[in-house]
Structures are given as C-alpha cells and as structure tokens.
N, CA, C and O atoms as CSV, one atom per row, in Angstrom:
chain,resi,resn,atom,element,x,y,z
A,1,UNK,N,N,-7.060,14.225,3.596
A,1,UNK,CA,C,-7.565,14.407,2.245
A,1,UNK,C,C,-8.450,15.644,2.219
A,1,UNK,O,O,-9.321,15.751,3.082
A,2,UNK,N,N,-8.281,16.649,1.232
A,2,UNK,CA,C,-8.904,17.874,1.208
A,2,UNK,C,C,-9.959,17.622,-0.516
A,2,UNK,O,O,-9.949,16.737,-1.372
A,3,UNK,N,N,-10.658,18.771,-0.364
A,3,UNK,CA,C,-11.147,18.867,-1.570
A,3,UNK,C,C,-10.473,19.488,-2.774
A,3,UNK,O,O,-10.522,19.230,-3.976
A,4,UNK,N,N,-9.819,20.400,-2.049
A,4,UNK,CA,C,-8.690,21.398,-2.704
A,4,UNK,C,C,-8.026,20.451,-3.657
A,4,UNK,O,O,-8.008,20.597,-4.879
A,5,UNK,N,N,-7.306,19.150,-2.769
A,5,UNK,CA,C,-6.388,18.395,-3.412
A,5,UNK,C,C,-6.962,17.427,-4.515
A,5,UNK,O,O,-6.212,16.899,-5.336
A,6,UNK,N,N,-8.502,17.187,-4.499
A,6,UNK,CA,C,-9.169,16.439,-5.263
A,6,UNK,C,C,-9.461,17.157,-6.675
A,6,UNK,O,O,-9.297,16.680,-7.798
A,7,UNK,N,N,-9.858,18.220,-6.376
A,7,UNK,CA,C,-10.215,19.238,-7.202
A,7,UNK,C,C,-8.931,19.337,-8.039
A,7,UNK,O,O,-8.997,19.149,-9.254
A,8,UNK,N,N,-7.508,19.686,-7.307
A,8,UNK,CA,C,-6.210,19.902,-8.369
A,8,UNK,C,C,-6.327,18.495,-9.039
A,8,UNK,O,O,-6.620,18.285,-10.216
A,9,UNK,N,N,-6.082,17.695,-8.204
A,9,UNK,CA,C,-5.733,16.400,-9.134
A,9,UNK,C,C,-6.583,15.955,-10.299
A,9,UNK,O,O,-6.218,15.268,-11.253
A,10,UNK,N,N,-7.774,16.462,-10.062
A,10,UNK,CA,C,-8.837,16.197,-11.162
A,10,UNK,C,C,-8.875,16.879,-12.197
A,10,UNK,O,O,-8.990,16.318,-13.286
A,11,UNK,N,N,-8.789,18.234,-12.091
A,11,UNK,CA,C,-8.632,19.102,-13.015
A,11,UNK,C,C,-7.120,19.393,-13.887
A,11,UNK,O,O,-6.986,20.125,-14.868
A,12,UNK,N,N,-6.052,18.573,-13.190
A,12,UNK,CA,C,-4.613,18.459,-13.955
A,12,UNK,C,C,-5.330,16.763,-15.068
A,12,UNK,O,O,-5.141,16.718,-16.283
A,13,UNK,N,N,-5.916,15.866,-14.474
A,13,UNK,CA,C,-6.212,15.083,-15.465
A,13,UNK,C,C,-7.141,15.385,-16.470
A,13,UNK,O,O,-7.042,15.051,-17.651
A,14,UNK,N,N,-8.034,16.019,-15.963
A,14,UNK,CA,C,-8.999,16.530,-17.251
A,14,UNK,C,C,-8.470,17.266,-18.408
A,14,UNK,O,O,-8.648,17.315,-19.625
A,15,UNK,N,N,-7.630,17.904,-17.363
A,15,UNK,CA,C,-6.478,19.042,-19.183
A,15,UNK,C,C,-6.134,18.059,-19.540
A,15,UNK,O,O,-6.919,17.792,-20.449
A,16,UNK,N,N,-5.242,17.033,-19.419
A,16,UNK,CA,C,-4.692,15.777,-20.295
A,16,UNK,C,C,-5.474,15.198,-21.416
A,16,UNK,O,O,-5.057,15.192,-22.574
A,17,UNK,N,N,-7.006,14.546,-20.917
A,17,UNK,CA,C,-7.769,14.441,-21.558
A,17,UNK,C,C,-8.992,14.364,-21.169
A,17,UNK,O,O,-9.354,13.784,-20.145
A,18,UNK,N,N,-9.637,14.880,-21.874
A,18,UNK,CA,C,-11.583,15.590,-21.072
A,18,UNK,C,C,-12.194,14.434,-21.098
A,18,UNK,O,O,-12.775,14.150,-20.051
A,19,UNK,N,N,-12.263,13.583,-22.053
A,19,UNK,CA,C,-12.855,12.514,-22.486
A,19,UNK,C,C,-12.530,11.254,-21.696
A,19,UNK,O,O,-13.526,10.561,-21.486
A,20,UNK,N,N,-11.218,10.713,-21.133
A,20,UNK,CA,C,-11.020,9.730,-20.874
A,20,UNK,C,C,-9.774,9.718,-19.443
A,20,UNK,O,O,-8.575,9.802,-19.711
A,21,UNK,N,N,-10.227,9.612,-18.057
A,21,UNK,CA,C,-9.373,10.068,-17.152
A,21,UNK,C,C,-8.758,8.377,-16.441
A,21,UNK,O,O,-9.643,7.673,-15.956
A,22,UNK,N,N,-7.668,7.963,-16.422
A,22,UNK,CA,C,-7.688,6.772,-15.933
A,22,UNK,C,C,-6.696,7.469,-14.555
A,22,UNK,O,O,-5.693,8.050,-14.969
A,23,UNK,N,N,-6.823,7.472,-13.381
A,23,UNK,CA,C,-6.258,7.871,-12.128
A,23,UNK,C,C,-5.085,5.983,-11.823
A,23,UNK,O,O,-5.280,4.862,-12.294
A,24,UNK,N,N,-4.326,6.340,-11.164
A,24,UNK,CA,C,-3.513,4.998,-11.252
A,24,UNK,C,C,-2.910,5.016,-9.743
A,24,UNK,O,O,-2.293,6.029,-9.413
A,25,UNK,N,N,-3.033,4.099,-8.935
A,25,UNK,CA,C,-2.575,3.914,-7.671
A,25,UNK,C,C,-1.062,4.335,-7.270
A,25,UNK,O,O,-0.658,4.524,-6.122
A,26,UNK,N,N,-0.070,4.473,-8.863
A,26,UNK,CA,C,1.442,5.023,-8.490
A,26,UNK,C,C,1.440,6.492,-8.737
A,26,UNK,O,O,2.512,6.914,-8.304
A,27,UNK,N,N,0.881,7.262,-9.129
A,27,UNK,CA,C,0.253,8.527,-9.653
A,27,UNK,C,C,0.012,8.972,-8.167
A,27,UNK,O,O,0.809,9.748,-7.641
A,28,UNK,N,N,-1.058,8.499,-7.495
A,28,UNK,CA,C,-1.712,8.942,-6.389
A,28,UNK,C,C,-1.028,8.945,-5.491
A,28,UNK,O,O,-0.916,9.993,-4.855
A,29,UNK,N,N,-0.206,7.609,-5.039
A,29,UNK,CA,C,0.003,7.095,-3.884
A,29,UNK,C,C,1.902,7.632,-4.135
A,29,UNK,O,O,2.369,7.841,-3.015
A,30,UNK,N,N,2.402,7.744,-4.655
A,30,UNK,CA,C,3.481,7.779,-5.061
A,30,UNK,C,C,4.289,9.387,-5.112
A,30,UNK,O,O,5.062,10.043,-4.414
A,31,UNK,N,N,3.328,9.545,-6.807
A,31,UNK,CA,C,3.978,10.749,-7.519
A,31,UNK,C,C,3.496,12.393,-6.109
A,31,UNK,O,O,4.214,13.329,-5.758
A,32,UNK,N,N,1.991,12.033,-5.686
A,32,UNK,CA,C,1.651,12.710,-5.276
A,32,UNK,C,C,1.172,12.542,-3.627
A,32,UNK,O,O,0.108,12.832,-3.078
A,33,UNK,N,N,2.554,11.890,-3.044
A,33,UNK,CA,C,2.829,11.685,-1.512
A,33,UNK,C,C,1.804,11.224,-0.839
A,33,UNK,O,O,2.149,11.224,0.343
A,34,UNK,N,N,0.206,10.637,-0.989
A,34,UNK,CA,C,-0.290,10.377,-0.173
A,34,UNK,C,C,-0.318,8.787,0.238
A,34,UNK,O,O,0.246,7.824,-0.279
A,35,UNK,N,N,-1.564,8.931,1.848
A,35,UNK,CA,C,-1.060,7.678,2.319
A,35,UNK,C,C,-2.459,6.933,1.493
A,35,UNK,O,O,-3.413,7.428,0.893
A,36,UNK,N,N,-1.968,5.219,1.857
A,36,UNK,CA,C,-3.380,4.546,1.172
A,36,UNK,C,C,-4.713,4.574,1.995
A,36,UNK,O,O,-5.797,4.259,1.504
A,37,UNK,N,N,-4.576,4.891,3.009
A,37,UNK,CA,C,-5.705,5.068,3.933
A,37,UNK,C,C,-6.613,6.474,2.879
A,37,UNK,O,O,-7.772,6.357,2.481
A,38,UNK,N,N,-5.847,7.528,2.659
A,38,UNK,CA,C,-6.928,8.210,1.992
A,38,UNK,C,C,-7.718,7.855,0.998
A,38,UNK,O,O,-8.857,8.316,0.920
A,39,UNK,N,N,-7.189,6.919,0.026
A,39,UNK,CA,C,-7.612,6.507,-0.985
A,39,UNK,C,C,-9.229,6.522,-1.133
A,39,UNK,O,O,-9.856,6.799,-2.156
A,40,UNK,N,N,-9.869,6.078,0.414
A,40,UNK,CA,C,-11.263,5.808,0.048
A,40,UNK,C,C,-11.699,7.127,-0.047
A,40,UNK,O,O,-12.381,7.382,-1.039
A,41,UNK,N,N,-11.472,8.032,0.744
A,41,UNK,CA,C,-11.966,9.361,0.874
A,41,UNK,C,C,-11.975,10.371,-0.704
A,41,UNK,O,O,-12.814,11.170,-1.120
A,42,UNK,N,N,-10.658,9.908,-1.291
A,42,UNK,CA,C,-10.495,10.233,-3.075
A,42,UNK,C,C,-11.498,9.913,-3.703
A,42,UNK,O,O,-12.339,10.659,-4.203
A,43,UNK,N,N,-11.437,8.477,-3.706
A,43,UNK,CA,C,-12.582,7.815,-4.170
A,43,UNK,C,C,-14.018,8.602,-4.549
A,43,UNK,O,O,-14.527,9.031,-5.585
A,44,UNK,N,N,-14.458,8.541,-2.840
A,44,UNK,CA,C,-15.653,9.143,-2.577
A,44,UNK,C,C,-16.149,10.635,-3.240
A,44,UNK,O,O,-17.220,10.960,-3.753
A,45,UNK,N,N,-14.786,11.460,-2.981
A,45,UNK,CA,C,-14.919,12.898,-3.398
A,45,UNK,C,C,-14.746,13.046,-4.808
A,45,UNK,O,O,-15.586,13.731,-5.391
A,46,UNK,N,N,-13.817,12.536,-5.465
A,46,UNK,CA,C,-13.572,11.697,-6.487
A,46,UNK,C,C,-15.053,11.729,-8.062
A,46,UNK,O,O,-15.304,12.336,-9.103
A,47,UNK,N,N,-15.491,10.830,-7.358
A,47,UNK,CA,C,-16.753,10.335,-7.912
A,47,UNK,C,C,-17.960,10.849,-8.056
A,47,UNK,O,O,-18.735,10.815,-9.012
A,48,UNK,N,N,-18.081,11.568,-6.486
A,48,UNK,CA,C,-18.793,12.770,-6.684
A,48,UNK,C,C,-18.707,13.952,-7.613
A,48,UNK,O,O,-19.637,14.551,-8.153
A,49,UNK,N,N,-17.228,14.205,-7.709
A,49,UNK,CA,C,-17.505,15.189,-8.585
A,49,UNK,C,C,-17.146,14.947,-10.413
A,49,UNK,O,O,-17.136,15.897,-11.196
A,50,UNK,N,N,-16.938,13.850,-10.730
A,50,UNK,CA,C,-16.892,13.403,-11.581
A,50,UNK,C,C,-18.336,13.470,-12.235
A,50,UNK,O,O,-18.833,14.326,-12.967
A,51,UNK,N,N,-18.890,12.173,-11.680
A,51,UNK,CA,C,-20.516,12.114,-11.470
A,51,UNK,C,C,-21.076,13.822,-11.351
A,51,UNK,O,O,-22.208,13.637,-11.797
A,52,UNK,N,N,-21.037,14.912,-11.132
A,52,UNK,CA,C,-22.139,15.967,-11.240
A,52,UNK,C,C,-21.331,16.954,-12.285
A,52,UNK,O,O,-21.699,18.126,-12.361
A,53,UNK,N,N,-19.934,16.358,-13.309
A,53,UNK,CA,C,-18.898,16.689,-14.143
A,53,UNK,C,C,-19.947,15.592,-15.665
A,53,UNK,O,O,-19.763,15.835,-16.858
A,54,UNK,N,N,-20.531,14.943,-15.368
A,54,UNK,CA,C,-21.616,13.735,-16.445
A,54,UNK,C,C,-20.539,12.862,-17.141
A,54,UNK,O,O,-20.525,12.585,-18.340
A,55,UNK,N,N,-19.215,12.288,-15.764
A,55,UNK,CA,C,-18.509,11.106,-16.371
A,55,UNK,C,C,-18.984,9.759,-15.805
A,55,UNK,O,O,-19.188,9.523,-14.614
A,56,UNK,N,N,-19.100,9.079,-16.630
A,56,UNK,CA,C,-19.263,7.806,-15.758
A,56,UNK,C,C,-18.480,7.000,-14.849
A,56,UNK,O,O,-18.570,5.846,-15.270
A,57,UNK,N,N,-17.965,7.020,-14.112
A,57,UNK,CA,C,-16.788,5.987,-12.746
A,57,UNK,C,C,-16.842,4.303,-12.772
A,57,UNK,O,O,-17.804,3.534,-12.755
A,58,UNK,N,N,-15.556,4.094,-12.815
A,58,UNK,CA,C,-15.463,2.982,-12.869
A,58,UNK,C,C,-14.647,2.634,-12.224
A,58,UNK,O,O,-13.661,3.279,-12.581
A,59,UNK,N,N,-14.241,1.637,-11.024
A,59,UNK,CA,C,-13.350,1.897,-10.052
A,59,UNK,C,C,-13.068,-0.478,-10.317
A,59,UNK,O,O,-13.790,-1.314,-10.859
A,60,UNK,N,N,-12.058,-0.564,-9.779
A,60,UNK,CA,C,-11.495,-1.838,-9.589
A,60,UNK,C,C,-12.163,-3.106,-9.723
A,60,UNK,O,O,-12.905,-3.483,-8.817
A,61,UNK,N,N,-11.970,-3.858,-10.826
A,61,UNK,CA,C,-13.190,-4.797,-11.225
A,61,UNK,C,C,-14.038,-4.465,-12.573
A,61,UNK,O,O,-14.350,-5.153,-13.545
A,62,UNK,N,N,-14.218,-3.424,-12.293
A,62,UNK,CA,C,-15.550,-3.434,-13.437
A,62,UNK,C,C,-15.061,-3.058,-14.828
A,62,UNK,O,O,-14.055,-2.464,-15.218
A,63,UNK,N,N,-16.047,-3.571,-15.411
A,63,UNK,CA,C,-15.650,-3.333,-16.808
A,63,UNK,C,C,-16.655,-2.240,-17.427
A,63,UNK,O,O,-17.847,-2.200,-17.122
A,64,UNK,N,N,-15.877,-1.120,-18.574
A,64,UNK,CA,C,-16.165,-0.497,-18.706
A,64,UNK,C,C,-15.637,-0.491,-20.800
A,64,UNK,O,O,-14.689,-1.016,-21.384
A,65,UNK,N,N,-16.647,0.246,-21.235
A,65,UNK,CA,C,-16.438,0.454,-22.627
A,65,UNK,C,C,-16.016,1.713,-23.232
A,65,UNK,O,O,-16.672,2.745,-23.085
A,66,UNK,N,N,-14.705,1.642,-24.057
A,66,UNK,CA,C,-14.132,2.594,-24.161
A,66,UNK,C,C,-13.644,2.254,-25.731
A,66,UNK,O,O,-13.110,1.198,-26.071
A,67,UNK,N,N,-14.070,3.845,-26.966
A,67,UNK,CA,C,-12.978,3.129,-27.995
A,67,UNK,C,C,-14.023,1.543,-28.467
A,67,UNK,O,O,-13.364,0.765,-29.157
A,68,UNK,N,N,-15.109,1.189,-28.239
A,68,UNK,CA,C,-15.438,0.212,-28.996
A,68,UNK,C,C,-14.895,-1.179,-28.155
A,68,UNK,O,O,-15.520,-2.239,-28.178
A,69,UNK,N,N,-13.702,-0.990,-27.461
A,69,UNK,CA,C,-13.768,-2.310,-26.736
A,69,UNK,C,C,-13.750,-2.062,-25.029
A,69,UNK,O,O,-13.469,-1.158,-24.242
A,70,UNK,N,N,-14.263,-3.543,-24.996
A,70,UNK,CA,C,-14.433,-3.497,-23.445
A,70,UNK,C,C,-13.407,-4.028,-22.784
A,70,UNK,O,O,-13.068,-5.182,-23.047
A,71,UNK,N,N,-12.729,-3.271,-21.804
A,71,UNK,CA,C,-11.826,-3.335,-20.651
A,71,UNK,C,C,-12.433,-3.458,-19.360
A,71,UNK,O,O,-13.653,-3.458,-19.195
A,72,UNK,N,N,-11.384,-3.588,-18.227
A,72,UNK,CA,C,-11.478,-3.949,-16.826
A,72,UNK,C,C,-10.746,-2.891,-16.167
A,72,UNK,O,O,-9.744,-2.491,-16.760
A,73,UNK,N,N,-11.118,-2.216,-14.768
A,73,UNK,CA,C,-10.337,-1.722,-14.475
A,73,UNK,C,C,-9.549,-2.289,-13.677
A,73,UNK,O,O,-10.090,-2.762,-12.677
A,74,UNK,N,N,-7.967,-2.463,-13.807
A,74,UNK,CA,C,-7.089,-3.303,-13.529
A,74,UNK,C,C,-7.036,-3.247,-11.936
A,74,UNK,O,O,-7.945,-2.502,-11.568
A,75,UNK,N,N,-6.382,-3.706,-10.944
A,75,UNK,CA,C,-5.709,-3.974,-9.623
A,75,UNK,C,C,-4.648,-2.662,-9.696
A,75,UNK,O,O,-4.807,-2.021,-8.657
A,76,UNK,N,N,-3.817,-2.154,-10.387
A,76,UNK,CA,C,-2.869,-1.626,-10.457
A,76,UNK,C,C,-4.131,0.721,-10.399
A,76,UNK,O,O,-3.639,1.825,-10.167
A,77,UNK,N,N,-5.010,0.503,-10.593
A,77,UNK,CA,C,-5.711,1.492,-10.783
A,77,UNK,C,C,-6.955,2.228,-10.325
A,77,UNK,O,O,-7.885,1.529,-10.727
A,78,UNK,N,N,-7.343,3.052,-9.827
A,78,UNK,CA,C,-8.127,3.931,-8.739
A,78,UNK,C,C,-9.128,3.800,-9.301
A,78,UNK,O,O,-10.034,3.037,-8.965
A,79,UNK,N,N,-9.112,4.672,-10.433
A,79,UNK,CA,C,-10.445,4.399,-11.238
A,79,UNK,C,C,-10.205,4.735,-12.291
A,79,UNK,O,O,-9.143,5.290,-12.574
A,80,UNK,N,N,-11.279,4.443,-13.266
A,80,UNK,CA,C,-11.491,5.103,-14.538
A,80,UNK,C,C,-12.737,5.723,-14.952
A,80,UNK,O,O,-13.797,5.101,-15.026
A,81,UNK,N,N,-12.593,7.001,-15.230
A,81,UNK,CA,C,-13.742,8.040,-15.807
A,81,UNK,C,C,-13.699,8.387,-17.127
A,81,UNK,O,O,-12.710,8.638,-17.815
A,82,UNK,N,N,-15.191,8.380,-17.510
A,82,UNK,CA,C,-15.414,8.306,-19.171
A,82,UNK,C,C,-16.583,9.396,-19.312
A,82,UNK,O,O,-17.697,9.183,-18.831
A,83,UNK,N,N,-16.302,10.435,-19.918
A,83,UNK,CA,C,-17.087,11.033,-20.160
A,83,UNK,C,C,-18.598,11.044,-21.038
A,83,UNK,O,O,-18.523,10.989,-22.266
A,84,UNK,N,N,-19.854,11.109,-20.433
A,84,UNK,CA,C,-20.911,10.970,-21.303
A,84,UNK,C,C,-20.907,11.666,-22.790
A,84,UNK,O,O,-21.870,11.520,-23.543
C-alpha cells in the first residue's frame, strides 16, 4: 500500500462527489486489484487524510448522518466520509 495509491483513489472519489465519499470493499478490493490485508493500512492513510481534508470518517458499524437521515455504515463498505 503506497500513498500515491491512496491519494489517486481519494482524489478520483472526491471529483465524483466533494461532499459525500462512500469507498466500498468491491471498488477497493476488486475493481482496483488489491489484497485485503492492505485494507487496514487504507484505512489508516485513508482517514488521515480525509481528517486534515475537514471530512468526518466513518468506517463499519457506525452510524453517521447524512441528507437528514441517519444511516450505518454497512459490512459490504470501507468507509464513509462526509464533509464538514
């Protein structure tokens, strides 16, 4: 896991949408060949730069408010980032 690769992947979701980034375990693990062992290392780098980007992270379990209602981030999904 590089930063390089965190950095592309982050910044291809942010063009999509600035406001609302949901990352998805078939996206990652799938579309974009890696193994699940990296996952935590994404995560980590991930979040960091999300977090000093002023999104809030929300990763598996937690619930988060979006749009007025409150969701979960599903089993099927890495995380979800919401911009302040």
């Amino acid at each position: 896991m590089t930063l390089e690769f965190v950095t592309e992947y982050l910044d291809k979701k942010i063009s999509e949408n600035p406001n609302f980034i949901r990352c998805t375990y078939y996206d990652f693990l799938v579309k974009n060949k890696r193994m699940n062992a990296e996952k935590y290392d994404f995560l980590n780098f991930a979040r960091i730069r999300l977090n000093n980007m002023n999104y809030k992270v929300y990763t598996e379990g937690q619930k988060y408010e979006y749009n007025g209602k409150t969701k979960e981030v599903q089993i099927n999904e890495l995380l979800i980032a919401i911009k302040e």
